[in-house]
N, C-alpha and C positions, 0 to 999 in steps of 0.2 A: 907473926907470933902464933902461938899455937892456940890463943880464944880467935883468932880470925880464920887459920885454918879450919877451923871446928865449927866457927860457922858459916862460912860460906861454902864447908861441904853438907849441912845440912839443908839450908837455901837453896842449894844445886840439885839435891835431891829432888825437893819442892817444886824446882823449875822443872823439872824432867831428863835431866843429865845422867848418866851409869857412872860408876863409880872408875869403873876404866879408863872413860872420858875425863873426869877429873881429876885422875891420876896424871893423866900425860897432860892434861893443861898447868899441873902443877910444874912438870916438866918443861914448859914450854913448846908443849906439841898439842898437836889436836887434829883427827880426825876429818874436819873440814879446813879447806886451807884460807879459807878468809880468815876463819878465828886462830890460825896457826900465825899468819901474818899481824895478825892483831897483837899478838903472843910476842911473835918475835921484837916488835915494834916497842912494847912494851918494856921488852929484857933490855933494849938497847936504851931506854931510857934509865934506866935504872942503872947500869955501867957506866953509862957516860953524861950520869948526873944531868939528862936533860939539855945536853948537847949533843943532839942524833945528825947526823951524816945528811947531805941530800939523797945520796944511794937508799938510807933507809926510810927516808919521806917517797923517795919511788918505791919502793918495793911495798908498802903498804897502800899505795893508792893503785899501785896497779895491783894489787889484790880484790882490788874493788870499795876499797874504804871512800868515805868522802872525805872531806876535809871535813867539818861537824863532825863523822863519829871519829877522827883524829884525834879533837880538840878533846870528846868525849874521854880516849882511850887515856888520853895525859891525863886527865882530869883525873879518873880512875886510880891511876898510878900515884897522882900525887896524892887522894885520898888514904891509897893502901899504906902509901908510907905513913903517913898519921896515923892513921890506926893501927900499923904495927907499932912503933913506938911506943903509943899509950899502952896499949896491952902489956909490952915487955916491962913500960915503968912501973903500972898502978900494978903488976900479975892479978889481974882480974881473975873472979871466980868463973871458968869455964861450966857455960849453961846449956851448952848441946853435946850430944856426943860426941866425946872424946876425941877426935884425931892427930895422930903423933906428925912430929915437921919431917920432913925430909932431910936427907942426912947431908951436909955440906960437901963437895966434890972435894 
């Protein structure tokens, strides 16, 4: 939703991310390839409702993930989806800078 984009690119700022970098990780890319694979791991939860492939539990561990920041990355994941939710049910008053969603393919 667009109060969670808005804030976790302000947060991102905070941590020290460029805005480029959190362009493409909006994308599902990034710069460094552990956090790309983190990415990817993530998008494929998110399409297959949480039934990822063995292929895709390899291809994130040999990223270098462990099993913990795994459990972490779902965790994440199924966080966002609650929070997007909420957001789009209650339309929350967006409280950080503004940023617009990305346009659906």
């Amino acid at each position: 939703c667009q109060y969670c984009v808005s804030a976790h690119t302000a947060i991102g700022r905070k941590a020290g991310l460029d805005s480029q970098e959190m362009l493409a990780n909006r994308m599902g890319r990034s710069s460094d390839a552990k956090a790309e694979a983190a990415l990817a791991f993530a998008r494929a939860l998110v399409e297959h409702a949480g039934q990822v492939s063995k292929a895709e539990f390899d291809a994130v561990r040999a990223a270098g993930h462990s099993d913990g920041e795994i459990i972490e990355i779902i965790t994440h994941v199924a966080m966002n989806i609650f929070t997007n939710l909420l957001g789009k049910a209650t339309q929350i008053e967006i409280d950080f800078p503004e940023i617009q969603l990305n346009k659906a393919a």
